[in-house]
N, C-alpha and C positions, 0 to 999 in steps of 0.2 A: 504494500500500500504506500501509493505518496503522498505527503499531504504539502500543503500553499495555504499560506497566509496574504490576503490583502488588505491594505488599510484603506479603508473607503472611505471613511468620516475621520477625521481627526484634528480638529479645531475646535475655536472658540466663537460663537458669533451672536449677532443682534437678536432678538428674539424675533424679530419681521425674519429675519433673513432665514433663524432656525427653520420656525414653522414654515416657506415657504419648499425648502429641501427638503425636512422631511414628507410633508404633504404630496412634496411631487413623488418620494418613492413609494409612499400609503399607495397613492393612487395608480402609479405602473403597477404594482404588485397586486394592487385588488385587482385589478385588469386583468392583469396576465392570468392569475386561478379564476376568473368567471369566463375566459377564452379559454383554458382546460376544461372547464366544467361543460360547456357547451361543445366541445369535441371528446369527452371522457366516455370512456363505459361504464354500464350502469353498475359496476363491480364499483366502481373509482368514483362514483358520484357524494357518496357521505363522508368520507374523510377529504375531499375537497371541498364540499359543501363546511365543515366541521372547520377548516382552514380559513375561510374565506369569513365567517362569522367570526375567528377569532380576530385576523386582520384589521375588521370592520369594529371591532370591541378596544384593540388597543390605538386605533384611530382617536376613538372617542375619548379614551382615555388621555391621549395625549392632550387635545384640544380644551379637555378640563382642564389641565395641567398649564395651559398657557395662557387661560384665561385667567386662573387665580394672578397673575401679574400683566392682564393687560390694560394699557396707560402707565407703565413703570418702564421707567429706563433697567432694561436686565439684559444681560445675558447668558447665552446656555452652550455649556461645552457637551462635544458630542464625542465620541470614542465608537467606531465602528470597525469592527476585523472581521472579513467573512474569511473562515477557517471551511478549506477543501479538504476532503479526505478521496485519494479516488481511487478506486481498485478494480481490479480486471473482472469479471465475471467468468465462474464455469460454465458450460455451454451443456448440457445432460442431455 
């Protein structure tokens, strides 16, 4: 197995500018699993279904989160590593 580390987020920034980054990847990402879901089998439809509610829950979550400080001069650091693991598959 190999694995890869990338740093995707790793800064400090305005709370405008936070919420506008993250918002934009809430929103590719709920995208991207309602375009699986819409081409899935019906095997794969609930745990994508299951994914796509959680997605949609910590959207919200965050949004609460930004509004307790909005009209405040703040800012919010972000720390983001997507950690790959990727390994060959046997073939049976």
């Amino acid at each position: 197995m190999q694995s890869h580390n990338i740093r995707l987020i790793d800064n400090t920034y305005d709370l405008d500018i936070a919420r506008q980054l993250l918002d934009g990847l809430f929103t590719q990402k709920i995208a991207f699993v309602e375009d699986l879901i819409h081409a899935s089998e019906p095997m794969e439809l609930n745990a994508l279904e299951t994914r796509l509610e959680e997605l949609k829950a910590e959207k919200r979550s965050l949004d609460i989160l930004l509004e307790e400080f909005d009209g405040e001069h703040a800012e919010m650091e972000i720390g983001c590593t997507v950690v790959m693991n990727v390994r060959k598959l046997d073939l049976v």
